[in-house]
N, C-alpha and C positions, 0 to 999 in steps of 0.2 A: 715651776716658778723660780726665778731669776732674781734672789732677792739682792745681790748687787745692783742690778740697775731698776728696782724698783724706786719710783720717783723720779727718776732722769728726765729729763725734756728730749727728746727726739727729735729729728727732722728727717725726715724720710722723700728724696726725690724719685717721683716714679712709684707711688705707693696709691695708686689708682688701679695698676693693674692687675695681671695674675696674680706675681709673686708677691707682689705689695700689699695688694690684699689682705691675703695670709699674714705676712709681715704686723702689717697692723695690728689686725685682729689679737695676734699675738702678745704684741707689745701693750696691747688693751690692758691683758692678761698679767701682764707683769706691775701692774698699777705704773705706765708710763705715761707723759706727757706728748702726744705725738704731733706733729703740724705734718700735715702732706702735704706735698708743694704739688701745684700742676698748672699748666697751660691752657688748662681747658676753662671756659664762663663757668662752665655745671659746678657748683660747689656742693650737688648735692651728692653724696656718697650711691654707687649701686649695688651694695655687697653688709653683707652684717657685722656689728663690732659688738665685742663682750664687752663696752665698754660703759662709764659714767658718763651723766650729760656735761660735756663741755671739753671731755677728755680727749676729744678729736677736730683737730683745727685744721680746714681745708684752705692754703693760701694758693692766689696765683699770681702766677708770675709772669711778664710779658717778655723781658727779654735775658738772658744773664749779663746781665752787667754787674760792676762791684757792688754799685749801691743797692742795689736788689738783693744780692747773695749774702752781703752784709747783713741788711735789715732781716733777712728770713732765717740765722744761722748762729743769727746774734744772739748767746746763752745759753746755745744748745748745749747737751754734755755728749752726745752723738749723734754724726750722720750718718746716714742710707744711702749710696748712689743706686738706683736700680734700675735706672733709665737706658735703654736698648732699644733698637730695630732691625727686622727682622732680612726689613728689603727696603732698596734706598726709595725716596721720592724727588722730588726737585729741591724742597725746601729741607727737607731732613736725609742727608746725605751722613754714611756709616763716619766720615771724618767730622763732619761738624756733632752729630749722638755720639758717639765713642771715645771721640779724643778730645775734642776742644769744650763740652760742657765740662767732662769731668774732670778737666784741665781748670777750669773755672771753678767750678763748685771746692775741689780738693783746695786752691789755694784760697779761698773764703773761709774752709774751715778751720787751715793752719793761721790765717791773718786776727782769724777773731778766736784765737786760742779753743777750739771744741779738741777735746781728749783725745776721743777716738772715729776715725773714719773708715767707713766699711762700702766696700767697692764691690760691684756682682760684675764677673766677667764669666766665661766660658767654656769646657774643656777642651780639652787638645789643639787649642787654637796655634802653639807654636808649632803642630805638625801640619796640619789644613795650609799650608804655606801660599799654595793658587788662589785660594778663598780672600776676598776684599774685605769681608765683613770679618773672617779670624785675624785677618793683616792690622784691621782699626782694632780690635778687642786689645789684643797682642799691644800697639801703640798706646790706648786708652792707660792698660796697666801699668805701659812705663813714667808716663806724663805724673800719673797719680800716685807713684812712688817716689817720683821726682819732686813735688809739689807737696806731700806727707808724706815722709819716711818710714812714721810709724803704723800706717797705715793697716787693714785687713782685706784681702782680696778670695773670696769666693768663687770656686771654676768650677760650675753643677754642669751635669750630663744633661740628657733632655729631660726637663721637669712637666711630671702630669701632676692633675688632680683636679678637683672641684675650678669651672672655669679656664681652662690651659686650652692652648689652641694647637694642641698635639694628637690626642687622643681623639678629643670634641671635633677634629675636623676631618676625621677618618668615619670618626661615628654620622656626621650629617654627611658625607660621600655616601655611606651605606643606607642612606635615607631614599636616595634615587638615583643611585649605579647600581647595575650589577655587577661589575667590576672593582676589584680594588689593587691596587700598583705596587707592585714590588720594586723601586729603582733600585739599581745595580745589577739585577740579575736576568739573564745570565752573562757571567763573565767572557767575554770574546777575545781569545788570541788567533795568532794563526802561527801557524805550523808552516811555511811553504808557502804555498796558496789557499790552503786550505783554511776556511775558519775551526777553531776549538771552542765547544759554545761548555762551559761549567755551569752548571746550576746549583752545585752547593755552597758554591761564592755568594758568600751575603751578607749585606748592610748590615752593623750590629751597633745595639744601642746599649747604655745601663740606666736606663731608667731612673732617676729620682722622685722622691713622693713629695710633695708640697710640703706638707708638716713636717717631713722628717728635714728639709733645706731649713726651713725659715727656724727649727727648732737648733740648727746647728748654727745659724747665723748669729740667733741672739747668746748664746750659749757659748761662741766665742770672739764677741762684738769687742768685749773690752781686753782682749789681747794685742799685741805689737808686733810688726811687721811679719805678719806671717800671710803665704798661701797655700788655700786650701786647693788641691782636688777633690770632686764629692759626685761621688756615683750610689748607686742603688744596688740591693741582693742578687740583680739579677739581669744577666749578659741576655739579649733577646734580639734577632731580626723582623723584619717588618711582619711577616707571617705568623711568627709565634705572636705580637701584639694584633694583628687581628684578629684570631683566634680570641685572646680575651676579648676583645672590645665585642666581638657579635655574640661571642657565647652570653655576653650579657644582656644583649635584646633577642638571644634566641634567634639569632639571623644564620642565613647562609650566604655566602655571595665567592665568586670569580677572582683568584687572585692572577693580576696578570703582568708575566715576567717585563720589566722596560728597562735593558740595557740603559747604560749608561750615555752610549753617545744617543739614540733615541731618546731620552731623558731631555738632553740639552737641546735638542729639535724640537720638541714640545716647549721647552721653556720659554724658546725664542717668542712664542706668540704669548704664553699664558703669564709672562712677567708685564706685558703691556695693560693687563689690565689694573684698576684704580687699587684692588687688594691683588696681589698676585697669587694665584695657586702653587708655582713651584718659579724659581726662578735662575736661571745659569750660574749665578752664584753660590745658591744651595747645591744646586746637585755638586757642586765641587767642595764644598760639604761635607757631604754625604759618600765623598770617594773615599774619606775618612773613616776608620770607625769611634765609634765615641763609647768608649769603653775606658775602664781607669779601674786596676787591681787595687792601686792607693786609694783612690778615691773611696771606694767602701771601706778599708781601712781607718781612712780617716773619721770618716760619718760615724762607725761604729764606736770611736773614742769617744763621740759627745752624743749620740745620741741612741738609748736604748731599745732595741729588736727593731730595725729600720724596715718600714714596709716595703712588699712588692706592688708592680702593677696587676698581677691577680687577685691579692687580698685586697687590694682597695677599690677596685674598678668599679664595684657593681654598688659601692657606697655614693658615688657621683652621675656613673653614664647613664 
């Protein structure tokens, strides 16, 4: 409990999804006033709140314009930007999600005086330099320091937990593949002519737990201009997370190595679809690894015994 921000008025953009979720639920928890802003008709929430009746107000919004951002922001004592995607579409392109809402929202919250604004971005996105989507994240956080200086910016690793579509989409792969994908491995050079095929070369992630982000979020919401790194316990490649994710249905299944440039031959066809399963952008991603010493460092400051993806998994999958 956060008795600082108990009673605040919140507004929370993007608090329909994963992370937002949580977020809420959270902020339930702190006795906050929350409004989630969304796009969507559905006003009706699909996910649980520890909350009082009336303590969660679902607005939407059709377009960001000022007078929109005005009216929804007007009195807040904080905002949430949480709003992100993953792979472009026609109408939600990484520059118009990344850069230009929160280019809009951030100077809404500086125009109508809110305290503090609290921005989710990504890690190692200043090294993924090839990557479009790190290129707008990277852009998104300059715009939104530019526009609130005193801003807080949050860079989590890959976030699982109850609802994430990290873990859950490996777990329904193993529903009806027998197979399941290692991109990156193995690493191919060549020597001469000769190819060098490595196979201890491998993707690595630092997992973050749901509670243990949204716990560091509100925990350090009312700070000034700082960024966070935020990783988890524990440095892991693709195979050691499938290993947990089956050992929890008791499964067996095929791990199977797909190089890097085979990676991007696949994506060519599987980004055409209306959800994309991997997409040329990702795997450039993923040539990264997303791992951060600070990052758990930092987590460890505000947030007590931070879980692993083993201790938690078999609570959700």
């Amino acid at each position: 409990m956060n008795e600082k921000i108990s009673g605040k008025k919140v507004v929370v953009f993007g608090g329909r999804g994963f992370i937002g979720s949580h977020l809420v639920n959270l902020l339930c928890k702190n006795s906050c006033q929350v409004d989630i802003v969304t796009r969507s008709d559905n006003k009706k929430l699909d996910f649980f709140l520890g909350s009082e009746p009336g303590q969660v107000s679902v607005k939407k919004i059709d377009k960001f314009s000022e007078n929109q951002l005005d009216y929804l922001v007007k009195n807040a004592d904080l905002v949430f930007n949480l709003i992100g995607i993953l792979y472009e579409k026609k109408k939600k392109t990484f520059s118009e999600v990344h850069v230009n809402i929160p280019r809009q929202i951030a100077s809404a919250a500086k125009r109508n005086g809110v305290r503090n604004f609290i921005h989710l971005s990504a890690l190692n996105i200043e090294k993924s330099i090839s990557s479009l989507y790190s290129n707008s994240k990277l852009l998104g956080e300059e715009v939104v320091k530019e526009k609130f200086p005193n801003c807080v910016i949050h860079r989590p690793s890959v976030v699982f937990g109850k609802r994430d579509s990290f873990t859950n989409f490996f777990l329904s792969m193993s529903n009806f593949s027998p197979f399941l994908p290692i991109i990156g491995t193995p690493e191919i050079k060549k020597k001469g002519l000769i190819p060098i095929l490595n196979f201890t070369k491998k993707v690595r992630f630092q997992p973050i737990y749901v509670g243990d982000l949204v716990s560091f979020m509100i925990n350090t919401c009312l700070l000034k201009k700082k960024i966070f790194d935020l990783s988890g316990p524990t440095v892991q490649s693709f195979d050691e997370i499938f290993d947990i994710i089956l050992h929890c249905k008791k499964r067996k299944r095929i791990y199977l190595p797909v190089p890097f440039f085979l990676a991007r031959i696949l994506a060519l066809f599987t980004e055409i679809m209306p959800k994309p399963l991997l997409t040329r952008d990702q795997v450039r991603l993923l040539e990264y690894d997303n791992v951060s010493s600070k990052g758990f460092e930092n987590l460890k400051q505000f947030v007590k015994n931070p879980s692993s993806l083993k201790t938690i998994a078999e609570t959700y999958l």
